[in-house]
C-alpha positions in Angstrom: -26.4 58.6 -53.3 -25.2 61.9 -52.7 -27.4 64.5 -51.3 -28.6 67.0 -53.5 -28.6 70.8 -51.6 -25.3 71.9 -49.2 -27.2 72.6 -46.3 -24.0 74.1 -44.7 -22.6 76.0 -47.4 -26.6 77.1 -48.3 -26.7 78.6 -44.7 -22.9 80.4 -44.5 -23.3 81.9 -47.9 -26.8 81.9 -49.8 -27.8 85.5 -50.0 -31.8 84.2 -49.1 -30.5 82.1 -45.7 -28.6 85.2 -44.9 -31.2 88.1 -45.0 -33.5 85.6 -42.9 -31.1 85.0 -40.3 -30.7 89.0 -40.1 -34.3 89.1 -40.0 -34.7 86.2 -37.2 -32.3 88.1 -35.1 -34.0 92.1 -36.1 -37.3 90.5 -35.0 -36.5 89.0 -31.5 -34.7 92.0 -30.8 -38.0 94.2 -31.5 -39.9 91.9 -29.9 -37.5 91.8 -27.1 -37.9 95.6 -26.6 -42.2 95.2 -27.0 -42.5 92.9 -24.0 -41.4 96.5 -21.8 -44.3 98.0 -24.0 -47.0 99.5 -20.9 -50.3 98.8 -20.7 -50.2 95.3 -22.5 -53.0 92.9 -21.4 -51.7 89.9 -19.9 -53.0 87.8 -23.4 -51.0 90.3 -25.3 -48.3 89.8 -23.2 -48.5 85.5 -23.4 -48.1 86.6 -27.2 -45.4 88.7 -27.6 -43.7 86.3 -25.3 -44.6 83.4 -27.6 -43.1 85.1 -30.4 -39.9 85.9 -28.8 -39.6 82.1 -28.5 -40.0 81.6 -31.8 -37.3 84.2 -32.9 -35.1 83.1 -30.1 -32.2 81.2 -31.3 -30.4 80.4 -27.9 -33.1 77.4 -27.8 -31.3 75.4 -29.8 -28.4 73.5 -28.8 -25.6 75.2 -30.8 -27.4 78.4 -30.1 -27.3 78.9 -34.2 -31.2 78.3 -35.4 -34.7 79.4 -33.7 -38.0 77.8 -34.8 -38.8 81.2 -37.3 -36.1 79.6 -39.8 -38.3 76.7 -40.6 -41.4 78.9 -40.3 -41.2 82.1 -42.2 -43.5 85.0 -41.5 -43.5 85.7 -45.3 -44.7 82.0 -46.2 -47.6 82.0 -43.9 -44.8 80.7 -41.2 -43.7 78.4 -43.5 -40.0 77.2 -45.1 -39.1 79.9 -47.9 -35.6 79.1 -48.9 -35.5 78.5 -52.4 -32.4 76.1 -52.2 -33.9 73.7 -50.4 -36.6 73.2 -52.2 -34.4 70.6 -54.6 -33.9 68.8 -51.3 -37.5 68.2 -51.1 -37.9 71.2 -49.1 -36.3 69.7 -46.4 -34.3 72.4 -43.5 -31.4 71.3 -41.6 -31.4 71.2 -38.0 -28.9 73.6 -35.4 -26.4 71.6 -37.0 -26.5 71.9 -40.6 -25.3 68.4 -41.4 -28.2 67.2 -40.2 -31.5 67.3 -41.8 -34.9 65.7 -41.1 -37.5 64.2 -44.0 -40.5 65.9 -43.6 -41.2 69.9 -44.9 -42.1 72.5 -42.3 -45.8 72.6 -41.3 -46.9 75.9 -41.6 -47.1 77.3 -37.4 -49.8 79.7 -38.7 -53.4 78.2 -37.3 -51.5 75.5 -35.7 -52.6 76.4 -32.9 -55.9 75.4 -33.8 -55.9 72.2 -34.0 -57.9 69.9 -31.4 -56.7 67.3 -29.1 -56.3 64.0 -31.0 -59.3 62.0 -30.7 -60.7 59.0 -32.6 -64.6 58.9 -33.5 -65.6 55.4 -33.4 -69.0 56.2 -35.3 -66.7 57.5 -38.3 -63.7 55.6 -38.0 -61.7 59.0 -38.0 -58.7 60.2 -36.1 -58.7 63.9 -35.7 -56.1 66.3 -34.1 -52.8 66.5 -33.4 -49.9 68.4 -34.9 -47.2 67.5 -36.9 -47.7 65.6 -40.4 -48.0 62.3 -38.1 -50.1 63.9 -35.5 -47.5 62.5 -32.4 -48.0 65.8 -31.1 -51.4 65.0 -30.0 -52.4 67.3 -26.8 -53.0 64.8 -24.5 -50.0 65.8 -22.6 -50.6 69.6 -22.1 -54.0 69.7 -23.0 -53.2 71.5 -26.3 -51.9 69.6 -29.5 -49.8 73.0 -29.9 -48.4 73.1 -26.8 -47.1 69.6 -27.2 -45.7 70.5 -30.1 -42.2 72.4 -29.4 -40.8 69.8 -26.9 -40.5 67.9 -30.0 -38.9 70.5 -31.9 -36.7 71.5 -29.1 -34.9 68.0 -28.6 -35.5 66.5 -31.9 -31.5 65.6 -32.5 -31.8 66.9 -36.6 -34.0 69.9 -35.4 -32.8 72.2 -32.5 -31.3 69.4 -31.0 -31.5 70.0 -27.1 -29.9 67.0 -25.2 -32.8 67.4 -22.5 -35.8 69.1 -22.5 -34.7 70.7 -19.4 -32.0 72.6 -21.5 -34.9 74.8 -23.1 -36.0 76.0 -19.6 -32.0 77.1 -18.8 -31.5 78.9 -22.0 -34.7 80.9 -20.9 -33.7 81.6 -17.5 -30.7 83.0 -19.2 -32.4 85.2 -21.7 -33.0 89.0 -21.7 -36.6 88.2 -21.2 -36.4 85.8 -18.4 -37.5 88.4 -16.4 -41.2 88.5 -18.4 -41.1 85.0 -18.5 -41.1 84.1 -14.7 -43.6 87.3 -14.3 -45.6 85.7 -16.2 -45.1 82.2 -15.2 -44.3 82.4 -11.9 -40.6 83.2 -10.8 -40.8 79.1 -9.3 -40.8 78.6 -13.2 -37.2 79.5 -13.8 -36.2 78.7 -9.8 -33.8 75.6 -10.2 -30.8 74.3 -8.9 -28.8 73.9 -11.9 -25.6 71.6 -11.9 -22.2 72.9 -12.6 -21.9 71.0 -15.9 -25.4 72.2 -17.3 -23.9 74.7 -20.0 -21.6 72.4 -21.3 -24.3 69.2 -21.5 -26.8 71.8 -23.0 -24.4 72.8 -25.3 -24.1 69.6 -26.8 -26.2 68.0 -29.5 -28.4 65.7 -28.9 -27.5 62.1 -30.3 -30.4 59.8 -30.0 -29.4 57.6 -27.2 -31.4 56.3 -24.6 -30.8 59.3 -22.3 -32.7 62.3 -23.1 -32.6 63.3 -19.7 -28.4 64.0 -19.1 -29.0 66.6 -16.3 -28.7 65.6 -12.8 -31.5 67.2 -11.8 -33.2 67.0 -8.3 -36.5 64.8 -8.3 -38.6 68.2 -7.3 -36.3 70.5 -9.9 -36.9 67.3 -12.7 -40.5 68.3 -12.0 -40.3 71.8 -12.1 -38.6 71.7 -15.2 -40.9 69.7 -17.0 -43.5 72.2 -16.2 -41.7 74.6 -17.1 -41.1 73.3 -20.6 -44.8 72.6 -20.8 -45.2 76.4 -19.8 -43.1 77.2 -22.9 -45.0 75.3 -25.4 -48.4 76.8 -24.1 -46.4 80.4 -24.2 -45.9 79.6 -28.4 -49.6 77.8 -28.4 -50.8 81.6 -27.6 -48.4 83.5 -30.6 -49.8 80.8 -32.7 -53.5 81.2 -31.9 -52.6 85.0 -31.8 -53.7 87.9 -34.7 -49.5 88.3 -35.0 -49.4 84.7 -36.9 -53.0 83.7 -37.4 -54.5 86.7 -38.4 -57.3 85.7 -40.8 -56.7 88.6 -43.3 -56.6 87.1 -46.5 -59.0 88.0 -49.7 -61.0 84.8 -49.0 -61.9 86.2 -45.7 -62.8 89.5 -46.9 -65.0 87.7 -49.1 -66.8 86.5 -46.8 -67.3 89.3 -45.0 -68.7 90.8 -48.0 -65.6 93.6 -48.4 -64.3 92.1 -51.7 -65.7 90.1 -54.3 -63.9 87.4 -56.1 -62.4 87.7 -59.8 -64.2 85.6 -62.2 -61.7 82.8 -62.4 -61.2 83.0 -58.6 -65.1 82.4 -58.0 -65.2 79.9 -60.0 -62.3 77.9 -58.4 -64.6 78.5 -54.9 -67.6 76.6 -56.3 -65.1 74.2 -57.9 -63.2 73.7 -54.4 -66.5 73.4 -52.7 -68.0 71.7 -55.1 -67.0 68.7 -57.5 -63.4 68.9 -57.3 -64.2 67.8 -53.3 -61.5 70.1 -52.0 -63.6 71.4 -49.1 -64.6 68.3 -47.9 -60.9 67.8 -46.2 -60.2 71.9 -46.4 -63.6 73.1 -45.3 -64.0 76.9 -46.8 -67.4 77.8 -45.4 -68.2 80.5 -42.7 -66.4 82.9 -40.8 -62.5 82.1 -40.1 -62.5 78.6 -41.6 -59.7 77.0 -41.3 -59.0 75.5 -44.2 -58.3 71.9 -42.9 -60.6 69.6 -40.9 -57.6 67.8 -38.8 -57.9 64.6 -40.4 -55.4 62.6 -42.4 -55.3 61.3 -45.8 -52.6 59.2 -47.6 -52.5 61.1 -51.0 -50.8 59.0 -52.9 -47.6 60.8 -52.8 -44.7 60.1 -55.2 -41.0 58.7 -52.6 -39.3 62.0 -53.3 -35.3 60.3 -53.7 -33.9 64.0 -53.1 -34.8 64.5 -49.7 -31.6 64.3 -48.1 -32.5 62.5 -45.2 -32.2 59.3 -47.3 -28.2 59.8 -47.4 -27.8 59.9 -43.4 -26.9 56.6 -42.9 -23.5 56.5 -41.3 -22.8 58.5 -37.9 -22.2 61.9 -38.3 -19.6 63.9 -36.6 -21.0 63.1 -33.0 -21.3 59.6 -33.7 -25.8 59.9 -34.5 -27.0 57.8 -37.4 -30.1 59.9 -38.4 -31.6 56.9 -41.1 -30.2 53.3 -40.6 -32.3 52.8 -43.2 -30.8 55.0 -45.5 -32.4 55.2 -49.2 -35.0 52.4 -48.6 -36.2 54.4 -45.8 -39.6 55.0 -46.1 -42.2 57.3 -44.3 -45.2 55.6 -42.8 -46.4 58.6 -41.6 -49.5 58.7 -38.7 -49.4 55.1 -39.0 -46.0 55.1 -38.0 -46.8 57.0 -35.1 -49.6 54.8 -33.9 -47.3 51.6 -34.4 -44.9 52.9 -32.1 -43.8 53.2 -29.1 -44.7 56.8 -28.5 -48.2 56.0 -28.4 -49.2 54.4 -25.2 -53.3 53.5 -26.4 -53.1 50.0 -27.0 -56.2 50.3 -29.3 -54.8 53.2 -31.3 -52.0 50.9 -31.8 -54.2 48.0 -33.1 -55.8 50.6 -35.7 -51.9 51.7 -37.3 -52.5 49.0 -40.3 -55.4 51.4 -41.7 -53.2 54.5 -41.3 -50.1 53.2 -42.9 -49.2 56.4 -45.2 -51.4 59.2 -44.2 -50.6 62.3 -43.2 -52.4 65.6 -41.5 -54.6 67.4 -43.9 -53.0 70.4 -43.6 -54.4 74.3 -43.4 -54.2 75.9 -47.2 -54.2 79.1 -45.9 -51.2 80.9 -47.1 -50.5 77.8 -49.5 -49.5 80.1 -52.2 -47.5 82.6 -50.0 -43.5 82.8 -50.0 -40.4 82.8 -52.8 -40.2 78.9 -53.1 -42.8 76.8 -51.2 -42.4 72.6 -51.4 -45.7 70.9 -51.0 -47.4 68.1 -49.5 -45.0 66.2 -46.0 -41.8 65.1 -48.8 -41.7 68.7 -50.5 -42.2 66.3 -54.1 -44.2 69.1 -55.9 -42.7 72.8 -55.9 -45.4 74.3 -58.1 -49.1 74.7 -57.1 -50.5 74.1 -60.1 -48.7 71.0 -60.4 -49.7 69.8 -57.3 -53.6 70.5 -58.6 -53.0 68.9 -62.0 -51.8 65.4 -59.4 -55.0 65.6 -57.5 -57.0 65.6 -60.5 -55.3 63.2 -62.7 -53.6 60.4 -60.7 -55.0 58.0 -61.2 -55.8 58.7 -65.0 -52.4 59.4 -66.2 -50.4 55.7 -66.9 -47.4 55.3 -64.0 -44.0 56.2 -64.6 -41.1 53.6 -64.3 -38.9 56.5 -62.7 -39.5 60.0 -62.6 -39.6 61.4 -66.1 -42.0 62.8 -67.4 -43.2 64.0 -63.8 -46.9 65.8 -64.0 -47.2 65.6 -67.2 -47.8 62.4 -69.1 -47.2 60.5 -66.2 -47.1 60.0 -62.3 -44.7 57.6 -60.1 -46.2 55.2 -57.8 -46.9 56.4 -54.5 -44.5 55.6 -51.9 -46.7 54.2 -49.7 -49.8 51.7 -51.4 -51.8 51.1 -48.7 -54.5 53.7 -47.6 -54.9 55.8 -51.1 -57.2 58.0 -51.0 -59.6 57.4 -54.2 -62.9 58.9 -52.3 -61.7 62.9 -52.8 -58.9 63.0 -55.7 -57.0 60.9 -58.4 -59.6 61.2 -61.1 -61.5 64.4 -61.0 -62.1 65.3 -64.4 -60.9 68.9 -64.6 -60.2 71.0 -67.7 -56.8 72.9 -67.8 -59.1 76.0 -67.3 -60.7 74.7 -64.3 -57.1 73.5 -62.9 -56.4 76.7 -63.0 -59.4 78.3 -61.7 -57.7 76.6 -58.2 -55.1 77.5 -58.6 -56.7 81.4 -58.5 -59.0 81.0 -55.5 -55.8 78.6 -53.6 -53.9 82.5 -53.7 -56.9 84.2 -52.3 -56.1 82.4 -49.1 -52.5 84.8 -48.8 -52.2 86.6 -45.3 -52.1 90.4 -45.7 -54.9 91.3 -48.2 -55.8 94.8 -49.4 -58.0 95.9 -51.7 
C-alpha cells in the first residue's frame, strides 16, 4: 500500500501549496506591523496577537509550517489544497513525510465551543475541540485554549519536542515584545539552557519524554503558563470578528437584510425540518452556530487513501506514526475516553457507547474553499454527495469495495457500533430536495454581499 498524494513534492512544487505559503508569510508580516497600530483596545490587541500565532511559522519545530496551512482563511479556516484531497484531505505535518488521519477542523467558531461536560439526564457529552473532543477545556478553562498545545507538539503536526519550545520560539519573535506586554514580561522571563535551540529544533518522536528541556522546577512552571497563555491568545483570534465573523447570507437573513432564493428557502425548512439537519446543526436565532457540540458516529465509509494507513515503519528519525498500519482504525471520541488522556474514571467506563463518534462540527463555511474533504477521514469531496449519504444510507444495498461509491451503493462504515439511525440514513429526499441543501449549505459562506 503505497500512499496516494506526495506530500513533499505537493508542498516544494504545487502551484496552490506555493501561493498559500506566500500568503501565510504576507499575512504575519501585516499582522506583524498591526500590533504597532495606536489606539488598539487591549481585546483588539489579544486578537491581532492570536492571529500572528496562527500565521507564525517559527512554532513549529522545523520552523517550515504555521497553524494557517491547515486552516485557510478562504475555506472558513479550513484545509484548501486540492491535492490532498485524494489523500483523504489529510495535511502533513512540519515535516512533510509525516501526515496525521484526521481532516483539519475548521478554527473558525472554534472558539465557541464549551467545556466538555456530560449531562447525565441526556446521556450526552458536549464540548471539547478536535473531532475526538481530547481537547476538552478542563485544563485552561477553555476547550480552545487547550487546543494548540496539542497542535504544537503533536509529532505529525508542528512537532515541538516540548511544549516549552513554543514559549522560546515566542520569546524570539519580532512580536515578543507585544506578547510579554500583554502577558506579563515574567511570561517570556526564563532561564533557557544552552542546548534549547538545538532540542527545539528537533522533531518530536513520540517517546516517553515530551519534556527534553532541563528546565528549573519554577521556569517548568512558568513555561507551562506560558504555553497556556498562548493558547488563550489564539482562543481570542478565534472567538474574534477577523475569523468568526458571522457574515454569511444566512445571517443576513436573519437579520432580515436578504431574503433567501426559492431553492435556498426551501432547503432551510428542509434542514430545519424533516431532513433533521438542525437538530445536531441548530440554525435558529441570531449567530447560531451551526453545531450543538455533540458527537455522532455517522456511519462513515474507512477512507483506504488516507495516508496515515502507510506509516508503519519509522521514518527518518526513527517515529512509527501507525503500528497499526492499514488495519488501523479510528475510534474516534471513544478512543479518547478509553485512554489514558482522560483521567475521569467514569468517562472512561462510558467509551463502549462512543466507540466511532465524532464532534458534530460547525457547517458554517462548509461550502467555502477550492477543494474541501468532508466529514473527520476527508471520504466525500463533494457536498452534494455527502447529502445524497445522509439521506440514503441505509437505503442503498452495501458495496463489497468501493465502486460504485454514492451512487448505487455505500461501503460499510468503518466503525459499526454507535450508528446514528435517529437523524440520517433513510430520509426520503427527492434529487430536487437533495439539492435544495445543498443551496441553503452555501448560504452559510463567510463574506456575503448583496
Amino acid at each position: 500500500m503505497c500512499p496516494t498524494v506526495r506530500y513533499p513534492h505537493v508542498i516544494a512544487a504545487n502551484p496552490t501549496a506555493l501561493s498559500q505559503l506566500a500568503a501565510i508569510n504576507t499575512i504575519e508580516a501585516a499582522s506583524v506591523a498591526g500590533l504597532s497600530q495606536t489606539g488598539l483596545t487591549f481585546s483588539q490587541l489579544l486578537e491581532l496577537l492570536g492571529e500572528v500565532l496562527v500565521y507564525d511559522r517559527s512554532l513549529s519545530a522545523t520552523g517550515t509550517e504555521a497553524c494557517a496551512l491547515c486552516h485557510d482563511a478562504g475555506a472558513g479556516f479550513s484545509g484548501d489544497i486540492p491535492p490532498f484531497a485524494r489523500g483523504g484531505g489529510i495535511f502533513p505535518g512540519t515535516d512533510a513525510h509525516r501526515t496525521g488521519y484526521r481532516t483539519p477542523q475548521s478554527l473558525a467558531y472554534a472558539g465557541y465551543a464549551p467545556v466538555l461536560s456530560y449531562n447525565t439526564a441526556t446521556s450526552t457529552f458536549t464540548g471539547g475541540n478536535f473531532w475526538d473532543e481530547r481537547a476538552t477545556g478542563l485544563v485552561t478553562g477553555n476547550a480552545a485554549s487547550d487546543q494548540p498545545e496539542f497542535a504544537l507538539t503533536t509529532p505529525f503536526e508542528m512537532a515541538l519536542p516540548d511544549p516549552a519550545c513554543a514559549v522560546r520560539r515566542v520569546s524570539l519573535a519580532p512580536y515578543s515584545a507585544v506578547f510579554a506586554l500583554v502577558w506579563g514580561a515574567e511570561a517570556l522571563d526564563i532561564k533557557w539552557p544552552r542546548d534549547t535551540d538545538k532540542v527545539c529544533g528537533r522533531l518530536n518522536d513520540g517517546g516517553a519524554n515530551q519534556t527534553p528541556l532541563a528546565l528549573s522546577p519554577a521556569d517548568r512552571t512558568r513555561a507551562t503558563n506560558t504555553v497556556h497563555q498562548i493558547g488563550n491568545t489564539i482562543a481570542a483570534f478565534e472567538t474574534s470578528s477577523l475569523s468568526s465573523p458571522f457574515t454569511a447570507k444566512f445571517d443576513a437573513v436573519q437579520a432580515g437584510a436578504a431574503a433567501f432564493t426559492p431553492a435556498e428557502k426551501l432547503g432551510y425548512a428542509l434542514f430545519t425540518g424533516s431532513a433533521h439537519c438542525g437538530e445536531c446543526h441548530a440554525a435558529t436565532g441570531s449567530h447560531a452556530l451551526l453545531t450543538n457540540f455533540t458527537n455522532a458516529n455517522i456511519g462513515l465509509p474507512h477512507n483506504q487513501d488516507v495516508p496515515y494507513l502507510t506509516e508503519n515503519a519509522p521514518d527518518r528519525s526513527g517515529y512509527v506514526a501507525n503500528p497499526a498500519g492499514p488495519g488501523f482504525i479510528d475510534q474516534g471520541f471513544g478512543g479518547f475516553l478509553a485512554s489514558a488522556a482522560n483521567t475521569n474514571t467514569q468517562w472512561q467506563a462510558l467509551a463502549p457507547q462512543y466507540v466511532g463518534t465524532f464532534q458534530v462540527p460547525t457547517l458554517r463555511n462548509v461550502a467555502a474553499g477550492r477543494q474541501r474533504s468532508y466529514a473527520h477521514n476527508g471520504y466525500f469531496t463533494d457536498l452534494k454527495l455527502l447529502v445524497h449519504f445522509f439521506n440514503t444510507r441505509d437505503v442503498l444495498p452495501r458495496c463489497t469495495g468501493s465502486s460504485g461509491v454514492g451512487v448505487t451503493c455505500w461501503p460499510a462504515p468503518e466503525v459499526s457500533q454507535n450508528v446514528n439511525t435517529a437523524q440520517m440514513g433513510n430520509l426520503g429526499l427527492s434529487g430536487a430536495q437533495e439539492d435544495a441543501l445543498v443551496a441553503f449549505l452555501r448560504t452559510l459562506t463567510d463574506g456575503y454581499a448583496q
